[in-house]
C-alpha positions in Angstrom: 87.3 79.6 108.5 84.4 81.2 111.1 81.7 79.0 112.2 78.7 79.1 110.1 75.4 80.7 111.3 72.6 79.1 110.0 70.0 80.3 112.7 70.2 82.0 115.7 68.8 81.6 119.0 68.2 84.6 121.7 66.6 82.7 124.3 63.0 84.2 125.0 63.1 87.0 122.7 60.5 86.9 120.1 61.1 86.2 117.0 58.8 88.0 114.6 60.3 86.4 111.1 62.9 84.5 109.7 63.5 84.7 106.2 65.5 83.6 103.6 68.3 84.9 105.1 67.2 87.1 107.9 66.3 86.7 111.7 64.2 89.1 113.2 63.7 89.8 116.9 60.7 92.2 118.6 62.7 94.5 121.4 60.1 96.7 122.0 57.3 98.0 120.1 59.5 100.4 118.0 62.6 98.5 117.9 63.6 95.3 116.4 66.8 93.3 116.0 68.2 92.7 112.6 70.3 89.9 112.2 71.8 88.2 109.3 72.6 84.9 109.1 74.8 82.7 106.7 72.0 81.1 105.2 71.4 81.2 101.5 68.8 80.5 98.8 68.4 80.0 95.1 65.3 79.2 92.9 63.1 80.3 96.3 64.6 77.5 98.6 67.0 77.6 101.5 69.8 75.2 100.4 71.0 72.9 103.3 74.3 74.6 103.1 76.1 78.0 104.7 78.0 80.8 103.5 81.1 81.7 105.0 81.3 85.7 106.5 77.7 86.1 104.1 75.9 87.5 107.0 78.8 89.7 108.4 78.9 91.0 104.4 75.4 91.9 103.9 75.8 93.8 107.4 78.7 95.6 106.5 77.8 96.5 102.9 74.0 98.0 104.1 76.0 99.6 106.9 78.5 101.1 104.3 75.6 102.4 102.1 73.4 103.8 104.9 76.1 105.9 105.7 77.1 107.2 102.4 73.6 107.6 101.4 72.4 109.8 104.2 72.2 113.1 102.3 69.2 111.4 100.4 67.2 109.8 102.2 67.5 109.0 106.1 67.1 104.7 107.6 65.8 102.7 110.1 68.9 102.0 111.6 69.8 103.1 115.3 72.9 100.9 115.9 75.1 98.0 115.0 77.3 98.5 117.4 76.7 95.4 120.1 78.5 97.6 122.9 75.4 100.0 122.7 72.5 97.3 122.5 69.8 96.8 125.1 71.1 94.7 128.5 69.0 91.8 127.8 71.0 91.2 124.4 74.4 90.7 126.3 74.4 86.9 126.5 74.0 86.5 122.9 76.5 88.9 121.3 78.9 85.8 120.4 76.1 84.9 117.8 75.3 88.9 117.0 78.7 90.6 117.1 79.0 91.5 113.2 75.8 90.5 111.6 73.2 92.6 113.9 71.4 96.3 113.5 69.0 97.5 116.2 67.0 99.4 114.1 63.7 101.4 114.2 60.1 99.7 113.6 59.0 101.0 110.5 55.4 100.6 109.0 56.9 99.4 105.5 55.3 99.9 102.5 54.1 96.5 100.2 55.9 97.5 97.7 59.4 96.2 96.3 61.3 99.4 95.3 63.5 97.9 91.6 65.2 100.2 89.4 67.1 98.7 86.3 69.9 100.4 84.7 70.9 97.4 82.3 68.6 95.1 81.2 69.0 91.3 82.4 66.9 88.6 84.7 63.1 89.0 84.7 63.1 92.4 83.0 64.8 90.7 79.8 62.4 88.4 79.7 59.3 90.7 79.7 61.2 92.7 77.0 61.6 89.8 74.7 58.0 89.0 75.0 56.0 92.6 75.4 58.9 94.9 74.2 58.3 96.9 77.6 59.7 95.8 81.3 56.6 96.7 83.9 54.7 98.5 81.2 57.6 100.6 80.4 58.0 101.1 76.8 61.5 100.4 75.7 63.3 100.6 71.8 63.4 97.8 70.2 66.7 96.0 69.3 67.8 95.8 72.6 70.2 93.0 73.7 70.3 90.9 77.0 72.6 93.0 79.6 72.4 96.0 77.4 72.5 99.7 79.2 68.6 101.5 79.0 68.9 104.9 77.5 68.3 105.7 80.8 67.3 103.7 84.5 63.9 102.9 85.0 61.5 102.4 88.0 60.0 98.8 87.8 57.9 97.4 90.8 57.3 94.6 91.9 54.4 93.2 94.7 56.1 92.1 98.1 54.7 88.2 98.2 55.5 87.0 101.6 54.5 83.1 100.9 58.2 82.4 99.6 57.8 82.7 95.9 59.2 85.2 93.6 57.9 88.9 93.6 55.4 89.8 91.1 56.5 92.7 88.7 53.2 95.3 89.0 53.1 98.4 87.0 53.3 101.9 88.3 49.6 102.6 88.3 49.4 99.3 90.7 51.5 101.0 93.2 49.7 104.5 92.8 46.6 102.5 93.9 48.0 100.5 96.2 50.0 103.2 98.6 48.2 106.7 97.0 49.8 108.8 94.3 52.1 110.7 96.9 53.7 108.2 98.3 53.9 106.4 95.4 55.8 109.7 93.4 58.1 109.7 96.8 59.7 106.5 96.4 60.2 106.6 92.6 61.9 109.7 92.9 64.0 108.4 95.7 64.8 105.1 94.4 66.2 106.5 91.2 68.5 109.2 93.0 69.9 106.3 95.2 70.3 104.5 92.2 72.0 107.3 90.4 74.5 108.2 93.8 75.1 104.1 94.0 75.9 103.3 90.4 78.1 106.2 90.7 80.0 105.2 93.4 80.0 101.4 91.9 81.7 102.7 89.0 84.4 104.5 90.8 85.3 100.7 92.1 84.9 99.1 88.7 81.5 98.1 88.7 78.1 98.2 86.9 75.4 97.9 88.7 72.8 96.8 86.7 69.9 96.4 88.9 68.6 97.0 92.3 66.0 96.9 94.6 65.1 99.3 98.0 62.5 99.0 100.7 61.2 101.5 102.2 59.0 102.8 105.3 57.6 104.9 107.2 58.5 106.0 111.0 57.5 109.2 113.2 60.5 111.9 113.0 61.1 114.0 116.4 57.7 116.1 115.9 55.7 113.1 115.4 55.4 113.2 111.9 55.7 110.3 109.4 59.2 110.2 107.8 60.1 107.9 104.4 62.9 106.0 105.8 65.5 103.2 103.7 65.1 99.9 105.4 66.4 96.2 105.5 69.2 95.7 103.2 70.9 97.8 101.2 72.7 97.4 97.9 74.1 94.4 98.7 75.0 91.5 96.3 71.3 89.1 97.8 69.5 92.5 96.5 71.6 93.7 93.8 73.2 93.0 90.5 76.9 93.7 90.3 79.2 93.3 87.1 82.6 94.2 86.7 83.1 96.5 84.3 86.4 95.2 82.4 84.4 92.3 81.3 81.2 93.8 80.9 80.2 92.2 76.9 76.1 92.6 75.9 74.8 90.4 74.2 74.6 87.4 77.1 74.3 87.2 80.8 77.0 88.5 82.6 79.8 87.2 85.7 78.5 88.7 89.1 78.9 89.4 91.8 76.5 86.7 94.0 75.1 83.3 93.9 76.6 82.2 90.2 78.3 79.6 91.4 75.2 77.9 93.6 72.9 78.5 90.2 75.5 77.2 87.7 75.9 74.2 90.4 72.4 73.0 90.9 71.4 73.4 87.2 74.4 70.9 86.8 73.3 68.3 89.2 69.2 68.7 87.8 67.6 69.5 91.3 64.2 69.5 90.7 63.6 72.5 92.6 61.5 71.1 95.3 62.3 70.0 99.3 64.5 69.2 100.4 67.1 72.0 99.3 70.5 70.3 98.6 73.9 70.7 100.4 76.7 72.4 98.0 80.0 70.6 97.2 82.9 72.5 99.8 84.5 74.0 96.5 80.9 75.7 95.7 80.5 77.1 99.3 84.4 78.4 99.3 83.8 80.3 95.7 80.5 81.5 96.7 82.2 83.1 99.9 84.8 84.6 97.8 82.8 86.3 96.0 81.0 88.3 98.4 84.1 89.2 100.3 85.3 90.4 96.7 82.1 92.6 96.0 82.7 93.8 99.8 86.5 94.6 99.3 85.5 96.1 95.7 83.0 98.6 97.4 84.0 99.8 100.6 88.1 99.4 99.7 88.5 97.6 103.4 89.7 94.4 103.9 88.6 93.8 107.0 85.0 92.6 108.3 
């Protein structure tokens, strides 16, 4: 079993954020270091327990999907490979080999990019009370995990103070980041959508929901370019069912932090600090389960 990496440590590099699962380092003023630990959270708390391989997952899987989504839209990233980072990195690679992206500073938009294909977690509870998800209009008779007659754009407000994201409606973002841009990352968030779920059902999965951030950086002529950043389709940012057991009518299996959930409803954690530990059994399924989304997606078996 790897050592676990619950935070990292690069000496006098700034750190500009750590996150729920994420260090980030300032290299220059248009770089920054990426790096994902094995941290993990659940009902907006970072339990006192890590994840086996998680950050070397959510590395490989957003590396995986950069790559294969490159005809649509272009991403911040510049390099995971450790050989080719800057000099001043070299006597930390032991905690960066795996779980690192150098990657371009984007100017990111305040906006949480979702798109729902099925309909489960917070947008099947606006249905059962408004009948719409985000303003959205949807028939009625609908069942929890249910396929929409077709995906739908849903954003939510980035809230940086910890808390859950607030679902806003479509005008909200039009307002917020102008018409344009706003039309821009509908339009791409769906196509991704569309190319992803594709390629999850090849591999025998549904992907029922998702969410995208997006950016903006200066292309070669100067010019500002809409860029995919952070994470990408992974199971922290995505929900994944397989599709032989796929019954509406109910939540579903997936593939993420089920077993953490299902274990700290069972114990009645109050859901305040201090964030539990997790039983060894708990942590071992939980990292199973990530290596099988991984293994499911990409078809490699190695991290």
């Amino acid at each position: 079993m790897p050592a676990i990496v619950l935070e990292t440590h690069l000496g006098s590099l700034p750190l500009t954020a750590r996150g729920k699962v994420r260090d980030i380092y300032a290299l220059s003023a248009d770089q920054l270091l990426f790096v994902a630990s094995d941290r993990i959270s659940a009902f907006d708390h970072v339990l006192g327990s890590g994840i086996p391989f998680k950050g070397k997952i959510l590395t490989r899987l957003s590396l995986f999907w950069f790559d294969l989504l490159k005809p649509i839209v272009p991403n911040h990233l510049i390099t995971a490979d450790t050989a080719h980072f800057p000099a001043e990195l070299e006597p930390f690679l032991d905690q960066l080999e795996g779980r690192s992206m150098l990657v371009k500073r984007a100017r990111m938009f305040p906006v949480e990019c979702v798109v729902r294909g099925c309909l489960s977690g917070s947008g099947w509870k606006d249905y059962q009370q408004t009948g719409s998800v985000c303003g959205i209009k949807l028939p009625a008779g609908l069942r929890e995990s249910d396929r929409l007659p077709e995906p739908i754009f849903t954003p939510a407000a980035k809230i940086n103070t910890g808390g859950h994201d607030e679902n806003i409606s479509y005008e909200t973002v039009e307002k917020t980041i102008g018409e344009g841009y706003a039309d821009a990352l509908r339009t791409l968030t769906l196509k991704i959508y569309e190319k992803a779920s594709e390629h999850a059902a090849s591999k025998g999965l549904i992907l029922a929901d998702t969410k995208f951030e997006f950016g903006l950086v200066a292309d070669e002529s100067g010019n500002d370019q809409i860029v995919l950043a952070d994470e990408v389709l992974t199971p922290d940012s995505s929900r994944y069912w397989p599709a032989d057991s796929y019954n509406p009518g109910g939540p579903q299996p997936s593939f993420d932090k089920q077993f953490v959930r299902d274990y700290l409803e069972s114990i009645h954690w109050n859901k305040q600090a201090p964030a539990p530990a997790l039983p060894h059994e708990v942590v071992i399924r939980t990292s199973e389960k990530y290596l099988e989304a991984y293994r499911s997606l990409t078809g490699r078996t190695n991290l």
